[in-house]
C-alpha positions in Angstrom: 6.4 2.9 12.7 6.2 5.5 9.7 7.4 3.8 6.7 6.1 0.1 5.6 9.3 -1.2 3.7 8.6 -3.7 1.5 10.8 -4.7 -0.8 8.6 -7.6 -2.0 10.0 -10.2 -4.3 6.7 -12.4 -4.6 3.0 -11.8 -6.9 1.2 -10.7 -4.2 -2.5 -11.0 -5.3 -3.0 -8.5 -2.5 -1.3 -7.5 1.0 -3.0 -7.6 4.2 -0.1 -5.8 5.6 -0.2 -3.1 3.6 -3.7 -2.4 3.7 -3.2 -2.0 7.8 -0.2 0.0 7.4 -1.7 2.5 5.4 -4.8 2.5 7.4 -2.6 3.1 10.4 -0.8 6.1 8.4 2.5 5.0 7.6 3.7 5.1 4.3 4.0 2.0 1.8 8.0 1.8 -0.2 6.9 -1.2 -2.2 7.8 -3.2 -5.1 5.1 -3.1 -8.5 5.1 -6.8 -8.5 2.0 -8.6 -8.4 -0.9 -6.7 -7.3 1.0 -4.4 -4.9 0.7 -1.3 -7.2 -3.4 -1.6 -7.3 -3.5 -2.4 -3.4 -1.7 0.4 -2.6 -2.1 3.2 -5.7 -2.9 6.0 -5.8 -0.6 6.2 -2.1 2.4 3.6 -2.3 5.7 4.8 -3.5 6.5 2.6 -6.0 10.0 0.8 -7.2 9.7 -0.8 -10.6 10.3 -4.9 -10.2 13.5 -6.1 -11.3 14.2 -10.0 -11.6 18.0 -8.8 -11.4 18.7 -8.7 -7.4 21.4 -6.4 -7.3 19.4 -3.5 -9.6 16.2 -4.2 -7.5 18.5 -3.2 -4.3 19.8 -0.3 -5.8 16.7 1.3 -6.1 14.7 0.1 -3.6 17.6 1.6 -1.6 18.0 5.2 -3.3 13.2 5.2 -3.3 13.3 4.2 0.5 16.1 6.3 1.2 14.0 9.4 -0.6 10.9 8.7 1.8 12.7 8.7 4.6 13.8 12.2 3.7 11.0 13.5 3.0 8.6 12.1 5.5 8.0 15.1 7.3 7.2 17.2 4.5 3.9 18.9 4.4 3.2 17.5 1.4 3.9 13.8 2.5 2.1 14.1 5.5 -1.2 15.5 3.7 -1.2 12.4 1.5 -1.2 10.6 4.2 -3.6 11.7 6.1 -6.1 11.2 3.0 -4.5 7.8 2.3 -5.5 6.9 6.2 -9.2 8.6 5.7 -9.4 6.7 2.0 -8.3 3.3 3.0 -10.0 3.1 6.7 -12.8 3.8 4.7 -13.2 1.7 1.9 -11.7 -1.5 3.7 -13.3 -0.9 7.4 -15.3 -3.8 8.1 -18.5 -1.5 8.8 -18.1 -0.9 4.4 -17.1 -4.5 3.9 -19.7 -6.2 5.9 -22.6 -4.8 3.8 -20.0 -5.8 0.7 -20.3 -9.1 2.1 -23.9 -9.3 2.7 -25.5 -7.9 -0.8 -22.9 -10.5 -2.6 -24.5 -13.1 -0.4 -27.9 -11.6 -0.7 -27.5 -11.3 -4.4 -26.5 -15.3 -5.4 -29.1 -16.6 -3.1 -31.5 -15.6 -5.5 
């Protein structure tokens, strides 16, 4: 897989699935709704949110098509090879474990 397409209709309050895709490499096409755009900025490739079905399609369907075009570029595939390093590194459990521990370390006191 290369490209996570998803053209999500529902407020995420964040996405699992897109935090592994991108940590795998592949590159996010996503909707702006809910907190999609700050779980995958500065990387995703963004389609503004449209409660209008047939818009939303449109240009989900022109952005996605525009990825897959230009996947190979050597511009693309720099980005994401720092949006692999970036986000393997701020959400690899060695980094969240310590997260974890100095939240639980801190209220215990």
């Amino acid at each position: 897989m290369h490209i996570f397409a998803y053209p999500s209709i529902w407020p995420e309050t964040s996405c699992i699935a897109a935090i592994e895709s991108m940590a795998a490499g592949c590159q996010s096409v996503t909707t702006n709704l809910g907190a999609l755009y700050e779980t995958c900025s500065p990387f995703g490739t963004f389609v503004n949110f449209d409660r209008n079905f047939n818009n939303l399609e449109k240009k989900y369907s022109k952005t996605l098509l525009h990825s897959i075009k230009n996947y190979w570029s050597d511009k693309n595939q720099s980005m994401l090879k720092l949006q692999r390093e970036t986000i393997n590194n701020t959400y690899s459990w060695d980094i969240r474990s310590i997260e974890w521990k100095n939240f639980f370390n801190e209220i215990r006191k």
